[in-house]
C-alpha positions as CSV (number, residue, x, y, z in Angstrom):
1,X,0.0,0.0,0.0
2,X,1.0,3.3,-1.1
3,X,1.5,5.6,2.0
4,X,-0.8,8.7,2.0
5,X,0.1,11.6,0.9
6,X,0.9,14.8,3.4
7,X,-1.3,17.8,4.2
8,X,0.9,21.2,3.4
9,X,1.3,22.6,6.7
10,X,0.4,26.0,5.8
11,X,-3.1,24.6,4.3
12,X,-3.4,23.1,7.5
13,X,-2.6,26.4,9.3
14,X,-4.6,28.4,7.4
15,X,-7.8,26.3,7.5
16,X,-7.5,26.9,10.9
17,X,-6.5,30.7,11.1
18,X,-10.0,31.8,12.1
19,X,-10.3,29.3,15.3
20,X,-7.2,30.5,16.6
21,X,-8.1,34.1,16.8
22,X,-11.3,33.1,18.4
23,X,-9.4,31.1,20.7
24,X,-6.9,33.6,21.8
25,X,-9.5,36.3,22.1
26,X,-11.7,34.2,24.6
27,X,-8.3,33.2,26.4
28,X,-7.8,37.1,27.0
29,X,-11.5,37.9,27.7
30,X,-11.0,35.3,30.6
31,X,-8.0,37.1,31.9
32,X,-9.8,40.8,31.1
33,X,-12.8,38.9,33.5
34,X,-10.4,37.8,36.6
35,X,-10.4,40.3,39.5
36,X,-7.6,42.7,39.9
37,X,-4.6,40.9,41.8
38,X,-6.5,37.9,41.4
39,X,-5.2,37.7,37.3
40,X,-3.9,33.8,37.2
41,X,-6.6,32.0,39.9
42,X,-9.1,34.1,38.7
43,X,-8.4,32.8,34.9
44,X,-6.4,30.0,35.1
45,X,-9.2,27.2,35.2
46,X,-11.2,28.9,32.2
47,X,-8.0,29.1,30.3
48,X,-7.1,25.7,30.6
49,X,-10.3,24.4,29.2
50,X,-9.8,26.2,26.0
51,X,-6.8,24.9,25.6
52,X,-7.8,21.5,26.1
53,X,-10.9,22.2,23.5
54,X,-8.6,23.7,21.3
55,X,-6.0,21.1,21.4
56,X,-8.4,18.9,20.7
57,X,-10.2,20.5,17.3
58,X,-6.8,20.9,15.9
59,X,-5.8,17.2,16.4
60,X,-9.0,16.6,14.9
61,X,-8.6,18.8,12.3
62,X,-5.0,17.3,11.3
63,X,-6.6,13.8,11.4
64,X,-9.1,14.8,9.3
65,X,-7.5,16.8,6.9
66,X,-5.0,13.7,6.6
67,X,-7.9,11.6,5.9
68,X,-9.1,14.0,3.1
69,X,-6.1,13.8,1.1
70,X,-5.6,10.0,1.7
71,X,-9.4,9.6,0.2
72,X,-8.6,12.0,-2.6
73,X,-6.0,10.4,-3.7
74,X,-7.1,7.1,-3.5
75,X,-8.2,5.2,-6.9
76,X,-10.7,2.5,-6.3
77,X,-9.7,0.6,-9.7
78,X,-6.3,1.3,-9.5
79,X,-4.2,-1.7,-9.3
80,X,-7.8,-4.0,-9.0
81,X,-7.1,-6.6,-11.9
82,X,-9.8,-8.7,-10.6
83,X,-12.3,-6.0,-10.9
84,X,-11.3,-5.3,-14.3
85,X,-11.3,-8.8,-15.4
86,X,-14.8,-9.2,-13.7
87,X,-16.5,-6.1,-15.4
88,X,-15.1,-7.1,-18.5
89,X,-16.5,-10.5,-18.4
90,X,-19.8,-9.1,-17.8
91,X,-19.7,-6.7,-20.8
92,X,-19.0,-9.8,-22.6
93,X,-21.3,-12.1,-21.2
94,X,-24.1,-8.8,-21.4
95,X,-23.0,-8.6,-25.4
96,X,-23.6,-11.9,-25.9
């Protein structure tokens, strides 16, 4: 088997470009939100959860994406003699 092929990583990045920003401006709204002097316990917990959700979508994303270009460039009669043979035999068979 043929491996699959890769996923340009600035595609990737790009595809992507819009989550980030919402990502990074909700991890700075919940810093904006924690009370003065209180910045990292007061944020801390809410920013760790978008990281984890985020981590997660762009792992997800990568899979996918890899997934994508393996089904693109996959041929389903490529290199399937028996197929071929067996079609062929039926256009025969049908002719007849």
């Amino acid at each position: 088997m043929d491996a699959a092929p890769n996923v340009s990583p600035k595609q990737f990045s790009d595809s992507l470009r819009s989550e980030l920003e919402t990502f990074l401006e909700s991890e700075m709204k919940s810093v904006n939100a924690a009370p003065d002097g209180e910045w990292i316990s007061g944020s801390e917990e809410q920013v760790r959860e978008l990281c984890a959700e985020f981590r997660q979508r762009v792992f997800q994303e990568a899979v996918q994406q890899r997934i994508d270009a393996a089904e693109a460039a996959f041929s389903p009669s490529a290199g399937n003699d028996d197929r071929s043979r067996h079609a062929a035999a039926s256009e025969k068979t049908a002719g007849q």
